[in-house]
N, C-alpha and C positions, 0 to 999 in steps of 0.2 A: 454508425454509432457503435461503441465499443462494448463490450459485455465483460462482467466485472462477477466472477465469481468468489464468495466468501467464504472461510475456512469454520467448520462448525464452532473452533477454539473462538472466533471471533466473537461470535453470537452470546457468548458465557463473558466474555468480559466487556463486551458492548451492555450489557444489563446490570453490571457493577459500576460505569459511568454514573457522575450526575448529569441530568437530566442538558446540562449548558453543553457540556461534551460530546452528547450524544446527538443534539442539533447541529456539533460543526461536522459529524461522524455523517451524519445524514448528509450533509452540505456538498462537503467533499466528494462524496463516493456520487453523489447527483454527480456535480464536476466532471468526474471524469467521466463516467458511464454517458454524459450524451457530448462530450469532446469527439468531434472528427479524428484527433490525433492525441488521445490521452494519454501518450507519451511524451510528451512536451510538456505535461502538468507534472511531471515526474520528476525528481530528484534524483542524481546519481549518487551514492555514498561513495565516497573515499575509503582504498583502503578495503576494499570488500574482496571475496574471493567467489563469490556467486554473480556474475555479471547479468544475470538477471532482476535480482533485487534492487527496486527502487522505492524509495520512500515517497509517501503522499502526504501532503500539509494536513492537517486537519482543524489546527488551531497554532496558536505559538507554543504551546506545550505539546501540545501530542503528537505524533505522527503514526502515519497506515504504512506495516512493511506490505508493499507488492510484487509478486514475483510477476515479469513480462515474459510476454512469446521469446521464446528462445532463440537465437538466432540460428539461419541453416534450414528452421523448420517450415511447416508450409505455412502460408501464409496465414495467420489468424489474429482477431482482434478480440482475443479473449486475457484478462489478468488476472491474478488472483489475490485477495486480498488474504493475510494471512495471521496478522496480528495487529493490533493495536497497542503501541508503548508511550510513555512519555519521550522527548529529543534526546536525550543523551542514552538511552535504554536502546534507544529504536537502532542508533551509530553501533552502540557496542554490538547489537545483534548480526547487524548487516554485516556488521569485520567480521564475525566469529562463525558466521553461518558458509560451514561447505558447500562447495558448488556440487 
């Protein structure tokens, strides 16, 4: 089972959701945290320059940026969740965000 750590900024705009968002926010991050390989529920963005960051479904509108175990490192099954955006917001972050 994978362990899914969330960034305190999350916590502040998970409380700004309505309440329908916040059920798939819940939904989602269930999803992955009891996936044997919640990498495979992951999204790779195009065009990113942080090969870490993947995106997670949450709804048809929104998406979870997650950064993944790095590669090279030792082995872990820990991700972090680190924002919540709408799809076109979550793309442009994941291009624009340094590795």
């Amino acid at each position: 089972m994978a362990r899914l750590a969330i960034a305190r900024a999350v916590l502040a705009e998970y409380a700004k959701l309505d309440t329908k968002v916040q059920g798939a926010v819940d939904a989602a991050v269930t999803r992955l945290a009891k996936h044997a390989h919640p990498g495979q529920h992951l999204e790779k963005p195009k065009h990113t320059r942080d090969d870490r960051i993947r995106l997670m479904r949450v709804d048809t509108r929104w998406r979870g940026i997650v950064l993944t175990p790095a590669a090279g490192q030792p082995a872990t099954d820990t991700y972090c969740l680190v924002m919540l955006l709408p799809r076109e917001k979550a793309n442009a972050y994941a291009a624009g965000r340094p590795s």
